[in-house]
DOVEX-702547 format. One record per residue: y, x, z of N, C-alpha, C in turn; residue in three letters. Coordinates in pm, whole numbers. Last residue first. Layout:
<atoms>
+---------+--------+--------+----------+---------+--------+---------+--------+--------+--------+
: n_north : n_east :   n_up : ca_north : ca_east :  ca_up : c_north : c_east :   c_up : residu :
+---------+--------+--------+----------+---------+--------+---------+--------+--------+--------+
:       Y :      X :      Z :        Y :       X :      Z :       Y :      X :      Z :    ala :
...
+---------+--------+--------+----------+---------+--------+---------+--------+--------+--------+
</atoms>
This chain:
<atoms>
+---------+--------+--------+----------+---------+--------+---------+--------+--------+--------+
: n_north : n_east :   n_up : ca_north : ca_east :  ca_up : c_north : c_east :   c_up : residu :
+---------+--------+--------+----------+---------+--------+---------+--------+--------+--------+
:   -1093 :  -1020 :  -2141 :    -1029 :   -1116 :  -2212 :   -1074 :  -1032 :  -2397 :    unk :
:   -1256 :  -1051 :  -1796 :    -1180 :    -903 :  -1929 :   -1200 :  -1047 :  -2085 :    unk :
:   -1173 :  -1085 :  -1477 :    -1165 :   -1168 :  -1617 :   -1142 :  -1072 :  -1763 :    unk :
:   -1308 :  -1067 :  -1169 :    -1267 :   -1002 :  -1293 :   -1280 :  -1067 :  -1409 :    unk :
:   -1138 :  -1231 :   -883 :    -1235 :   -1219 :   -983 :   -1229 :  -1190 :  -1145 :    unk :
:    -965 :  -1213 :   -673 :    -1062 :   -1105 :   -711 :   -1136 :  -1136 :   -845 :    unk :
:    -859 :  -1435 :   -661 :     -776 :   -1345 :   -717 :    -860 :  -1233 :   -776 :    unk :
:    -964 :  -1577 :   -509 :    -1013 :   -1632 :   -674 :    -942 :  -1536 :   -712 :    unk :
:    -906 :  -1560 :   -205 :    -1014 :   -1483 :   -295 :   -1060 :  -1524 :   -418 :    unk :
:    -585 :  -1501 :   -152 :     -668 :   -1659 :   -157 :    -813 :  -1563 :   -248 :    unk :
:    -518 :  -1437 :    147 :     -529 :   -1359 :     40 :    -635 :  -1495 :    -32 :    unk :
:    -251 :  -1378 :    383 :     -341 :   -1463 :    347 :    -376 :  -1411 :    219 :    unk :
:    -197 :  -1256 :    714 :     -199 :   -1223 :    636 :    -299 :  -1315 :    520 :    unk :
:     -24 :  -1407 :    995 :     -108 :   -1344 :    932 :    -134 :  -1302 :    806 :    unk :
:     190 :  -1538 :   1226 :      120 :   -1350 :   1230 :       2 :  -1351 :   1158 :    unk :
:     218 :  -1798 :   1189 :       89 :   -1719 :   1293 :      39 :  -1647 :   1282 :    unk :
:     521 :  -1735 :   1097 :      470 :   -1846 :   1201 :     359 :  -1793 :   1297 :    unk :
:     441 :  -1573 :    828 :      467 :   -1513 :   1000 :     497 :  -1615 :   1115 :    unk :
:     204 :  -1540 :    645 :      234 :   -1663 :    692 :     325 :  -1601 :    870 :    unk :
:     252 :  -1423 :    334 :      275 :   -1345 :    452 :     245 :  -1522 :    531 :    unk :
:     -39 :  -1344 :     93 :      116 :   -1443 :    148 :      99 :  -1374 :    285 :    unk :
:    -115 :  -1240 :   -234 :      -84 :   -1179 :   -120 :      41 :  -1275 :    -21 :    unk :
:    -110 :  -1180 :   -498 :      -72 :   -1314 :   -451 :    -134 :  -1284 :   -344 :    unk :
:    -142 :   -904 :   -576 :     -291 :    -981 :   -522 :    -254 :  -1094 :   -452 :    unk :
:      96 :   -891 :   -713 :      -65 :    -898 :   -810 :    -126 :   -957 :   -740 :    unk :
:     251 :   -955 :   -439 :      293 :   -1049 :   -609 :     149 :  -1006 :   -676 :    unk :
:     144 :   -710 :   -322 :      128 :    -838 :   -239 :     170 :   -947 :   -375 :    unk :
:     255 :   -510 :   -506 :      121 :    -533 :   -420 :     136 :   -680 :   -427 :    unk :
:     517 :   -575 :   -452 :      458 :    -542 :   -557 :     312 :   -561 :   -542 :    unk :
:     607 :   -508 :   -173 :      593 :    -614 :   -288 :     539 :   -635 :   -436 :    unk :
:     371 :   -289 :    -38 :      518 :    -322 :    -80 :     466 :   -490 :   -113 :    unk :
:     179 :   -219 :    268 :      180 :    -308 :    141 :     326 :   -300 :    104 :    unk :
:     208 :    150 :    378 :      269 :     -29 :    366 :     227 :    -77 :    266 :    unk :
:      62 :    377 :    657 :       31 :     284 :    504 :     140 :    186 :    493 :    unk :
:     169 :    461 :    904 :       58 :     536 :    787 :      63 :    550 :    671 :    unk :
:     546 :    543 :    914 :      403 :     507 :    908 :     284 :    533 :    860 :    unk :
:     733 :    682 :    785 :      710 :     698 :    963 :     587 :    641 :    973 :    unk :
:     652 :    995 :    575 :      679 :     859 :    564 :     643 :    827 :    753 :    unk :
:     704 :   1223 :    482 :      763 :    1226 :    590 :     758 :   1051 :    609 :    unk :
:     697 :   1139 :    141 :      670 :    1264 :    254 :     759 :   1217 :    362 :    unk :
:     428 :    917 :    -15 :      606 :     917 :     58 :     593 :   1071 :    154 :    unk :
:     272 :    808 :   -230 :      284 :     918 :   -138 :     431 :    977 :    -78 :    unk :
:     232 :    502 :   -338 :      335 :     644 :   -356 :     319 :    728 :   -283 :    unk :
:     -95 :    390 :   -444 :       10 :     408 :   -348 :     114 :    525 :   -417 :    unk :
:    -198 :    161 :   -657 :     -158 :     253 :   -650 :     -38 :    263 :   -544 :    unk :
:    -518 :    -58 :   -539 :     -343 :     -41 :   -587 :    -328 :     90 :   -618 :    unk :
:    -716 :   -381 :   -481 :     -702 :    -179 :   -500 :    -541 :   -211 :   -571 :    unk :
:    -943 :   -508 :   -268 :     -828 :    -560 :   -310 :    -775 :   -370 :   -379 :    unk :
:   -1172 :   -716 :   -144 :    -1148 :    -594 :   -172 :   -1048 :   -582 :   -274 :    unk :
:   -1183 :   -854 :    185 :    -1186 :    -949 :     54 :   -1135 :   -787 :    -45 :    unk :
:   -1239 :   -884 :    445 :    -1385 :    -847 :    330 :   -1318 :   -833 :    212 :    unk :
:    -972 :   -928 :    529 :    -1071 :    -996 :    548 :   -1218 :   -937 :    470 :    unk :
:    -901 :   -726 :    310 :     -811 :    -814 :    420 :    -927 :   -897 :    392 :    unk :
:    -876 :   -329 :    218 :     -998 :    -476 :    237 :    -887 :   -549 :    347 :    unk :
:    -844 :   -145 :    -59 :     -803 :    -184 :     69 :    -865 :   -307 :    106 :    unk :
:    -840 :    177 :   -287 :     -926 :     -19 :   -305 :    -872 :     13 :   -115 :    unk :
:    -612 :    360 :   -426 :     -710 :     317 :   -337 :    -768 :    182 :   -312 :    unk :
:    -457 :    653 :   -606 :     -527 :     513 :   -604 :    -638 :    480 :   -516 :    unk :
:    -124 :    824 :   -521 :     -313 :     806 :   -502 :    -322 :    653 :   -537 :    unk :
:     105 :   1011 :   -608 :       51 :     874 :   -574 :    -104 :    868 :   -564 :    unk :
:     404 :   1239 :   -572 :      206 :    1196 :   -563 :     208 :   1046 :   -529 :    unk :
:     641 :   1232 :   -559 :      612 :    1322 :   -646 :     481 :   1337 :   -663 :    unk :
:     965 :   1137 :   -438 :      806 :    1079 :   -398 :     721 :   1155 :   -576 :    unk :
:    1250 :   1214 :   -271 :     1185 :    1210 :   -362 :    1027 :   1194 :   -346 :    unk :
:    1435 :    945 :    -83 :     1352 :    1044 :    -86 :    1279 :   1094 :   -247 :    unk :
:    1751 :    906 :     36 :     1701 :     874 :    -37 :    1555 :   1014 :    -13 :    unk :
:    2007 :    697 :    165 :     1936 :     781 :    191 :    1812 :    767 :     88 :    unk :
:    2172 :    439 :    154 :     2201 :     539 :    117 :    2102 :    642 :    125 :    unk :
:    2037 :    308 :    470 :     2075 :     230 :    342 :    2124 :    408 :    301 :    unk :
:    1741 :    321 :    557 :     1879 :     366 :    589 :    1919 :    378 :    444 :    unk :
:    1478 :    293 :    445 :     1542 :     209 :    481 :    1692 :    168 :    569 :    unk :
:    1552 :    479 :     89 :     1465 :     462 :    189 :    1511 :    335 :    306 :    unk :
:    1454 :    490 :   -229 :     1628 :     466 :   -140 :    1511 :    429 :      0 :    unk :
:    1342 :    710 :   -425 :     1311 :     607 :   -372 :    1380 :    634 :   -260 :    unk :
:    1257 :    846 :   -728 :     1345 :     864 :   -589 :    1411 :    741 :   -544 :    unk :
:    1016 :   1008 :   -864 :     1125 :     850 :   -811 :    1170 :    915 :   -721 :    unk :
:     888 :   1206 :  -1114 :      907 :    1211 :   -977 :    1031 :   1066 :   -955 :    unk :
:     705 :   1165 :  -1417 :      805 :    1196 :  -1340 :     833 :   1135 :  -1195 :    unk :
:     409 :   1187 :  -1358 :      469 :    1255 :  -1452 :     608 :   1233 :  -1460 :    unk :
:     280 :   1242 :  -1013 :      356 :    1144 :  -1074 :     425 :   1219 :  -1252 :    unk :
:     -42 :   1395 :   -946 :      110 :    1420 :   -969 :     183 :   1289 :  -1098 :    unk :
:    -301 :   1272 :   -691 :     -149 :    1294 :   -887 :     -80 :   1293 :   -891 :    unk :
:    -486 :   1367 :   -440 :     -323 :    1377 :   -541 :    -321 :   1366 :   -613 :    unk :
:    -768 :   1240 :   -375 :     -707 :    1358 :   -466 :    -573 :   1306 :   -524 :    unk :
:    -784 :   1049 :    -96 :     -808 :    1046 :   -213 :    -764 :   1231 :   -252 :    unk :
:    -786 :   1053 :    184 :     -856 :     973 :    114 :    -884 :    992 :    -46 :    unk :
:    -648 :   1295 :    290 :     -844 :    1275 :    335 :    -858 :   1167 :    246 :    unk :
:    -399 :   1242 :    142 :     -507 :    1364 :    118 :    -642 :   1350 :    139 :    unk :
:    -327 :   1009 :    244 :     -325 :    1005 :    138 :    -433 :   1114 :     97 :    unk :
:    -254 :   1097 :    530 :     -418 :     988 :    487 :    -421 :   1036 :    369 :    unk :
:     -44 :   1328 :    518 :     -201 :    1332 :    536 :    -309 :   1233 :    546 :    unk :
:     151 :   1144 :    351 :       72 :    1218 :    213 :     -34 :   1244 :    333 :    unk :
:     149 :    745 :    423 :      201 :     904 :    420 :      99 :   1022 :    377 :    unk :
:     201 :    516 :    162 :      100 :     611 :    250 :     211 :    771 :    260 :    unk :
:     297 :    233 :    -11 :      313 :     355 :      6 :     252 :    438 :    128 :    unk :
:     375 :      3 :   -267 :      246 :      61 :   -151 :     297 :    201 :   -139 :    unk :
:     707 :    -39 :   -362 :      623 :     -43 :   -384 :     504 :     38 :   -219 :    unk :
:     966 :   -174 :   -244 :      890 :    -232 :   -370 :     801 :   -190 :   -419 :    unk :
:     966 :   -364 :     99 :      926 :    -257 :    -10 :     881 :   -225 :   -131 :    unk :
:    1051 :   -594 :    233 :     1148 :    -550 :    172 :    1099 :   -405 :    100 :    unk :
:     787 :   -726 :    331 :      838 :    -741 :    156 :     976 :   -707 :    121 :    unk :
:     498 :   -531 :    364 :      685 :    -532 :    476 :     738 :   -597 :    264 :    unk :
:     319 :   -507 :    638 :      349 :    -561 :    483 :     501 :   -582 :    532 :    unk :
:     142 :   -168 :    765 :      288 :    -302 :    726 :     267 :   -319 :    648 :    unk :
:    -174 :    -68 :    872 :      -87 :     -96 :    763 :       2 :   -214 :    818 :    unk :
:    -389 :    207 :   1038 :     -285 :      54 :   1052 :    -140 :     65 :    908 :    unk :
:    -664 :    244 :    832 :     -529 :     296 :    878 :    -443 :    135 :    908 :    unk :
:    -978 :    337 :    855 :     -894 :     228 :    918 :    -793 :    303 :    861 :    unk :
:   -1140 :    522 :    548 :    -1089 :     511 :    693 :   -1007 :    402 :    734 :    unk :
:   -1312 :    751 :    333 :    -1276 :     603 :    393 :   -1238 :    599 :    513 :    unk :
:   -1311 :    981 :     65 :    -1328 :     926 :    213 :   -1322 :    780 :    197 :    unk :
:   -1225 :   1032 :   -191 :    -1260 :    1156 :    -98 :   -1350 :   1120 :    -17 :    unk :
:   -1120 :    820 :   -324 :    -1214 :     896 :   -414 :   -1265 :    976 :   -328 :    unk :
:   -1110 :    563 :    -92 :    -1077 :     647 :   -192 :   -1170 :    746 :   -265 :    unk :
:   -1052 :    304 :    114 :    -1181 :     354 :     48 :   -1084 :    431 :    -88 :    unk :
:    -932 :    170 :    420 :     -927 :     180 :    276 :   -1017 :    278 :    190 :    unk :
:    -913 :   -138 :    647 :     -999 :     -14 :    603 :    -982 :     26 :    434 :    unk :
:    -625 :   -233 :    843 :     -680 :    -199 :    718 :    -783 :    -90 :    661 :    unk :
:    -441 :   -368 :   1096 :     -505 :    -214 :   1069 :    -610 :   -263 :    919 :    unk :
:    -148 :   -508 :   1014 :     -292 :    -508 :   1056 :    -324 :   -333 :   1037 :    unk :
:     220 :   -648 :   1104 :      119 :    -493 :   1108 :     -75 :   -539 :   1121 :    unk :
:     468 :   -785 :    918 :      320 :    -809 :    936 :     274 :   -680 :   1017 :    unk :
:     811 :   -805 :    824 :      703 :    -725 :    855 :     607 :   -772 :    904 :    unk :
:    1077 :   -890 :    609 :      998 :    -919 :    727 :     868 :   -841 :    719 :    unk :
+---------+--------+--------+----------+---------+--------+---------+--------+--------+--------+
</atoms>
């Protein structure tokens, strides 16, 4: 199931809205590579995935990921995206995402919930 907000995200380059899916059939964040570029600097993945896309059988190779902090509600939240080529959307939360930052979908009233004790840094 799918969510759409627009999302401000903050990288090493820039900052900008991009409308983002949470979509929890994805297992991981993923951006298409021109945000990915204005926001951050490419890394090259040290090996390349190949990641089954949403036509079943079909597959892409994904060969950059960027790291980016993303805000729901104020609340400042960071991941590593995949840089998908040819991706149809901007941005998606996967699952993965959304399980660290206990991240809930509530689709009853279309929203997105983020409980903010998540944010807080604990170095052990």
């Amino acid at each position: 199931m799918i969510i759409e907000r627009i999302l401000h995200f903050r990288g090493s380059r820039s900052r900008g809205d991009i409308q983002t899916l949470f979509d929890t059939g994805a297992t991981y964040s993923c951006i298409n590579r021109t945000h990915a570029q204005e926001l951050a600097v490419l890394e090259r993945l040290p090996d390349p995935l190949e990641m089954e896309t949403a036509s079943e059988g079909s597959f892409v190779r994904v060969e950059y990921a960027v790291r980016l902090d993303f805000y729901i509600d104020g609340i400042r939240l960071t991941d590593e995206f995949m840089v998908v080529p040819n991706l149809s959307e901007p941005a998606l939360i996967g699952a993965t995402t959304m399980q660290k930052w206990k991240i809930k979908l509530d689709f009853e009233h279309d929203q997105v919930v983020v409980d903010p004790r998540v944010t807080r840094m604990k170095l052990i």
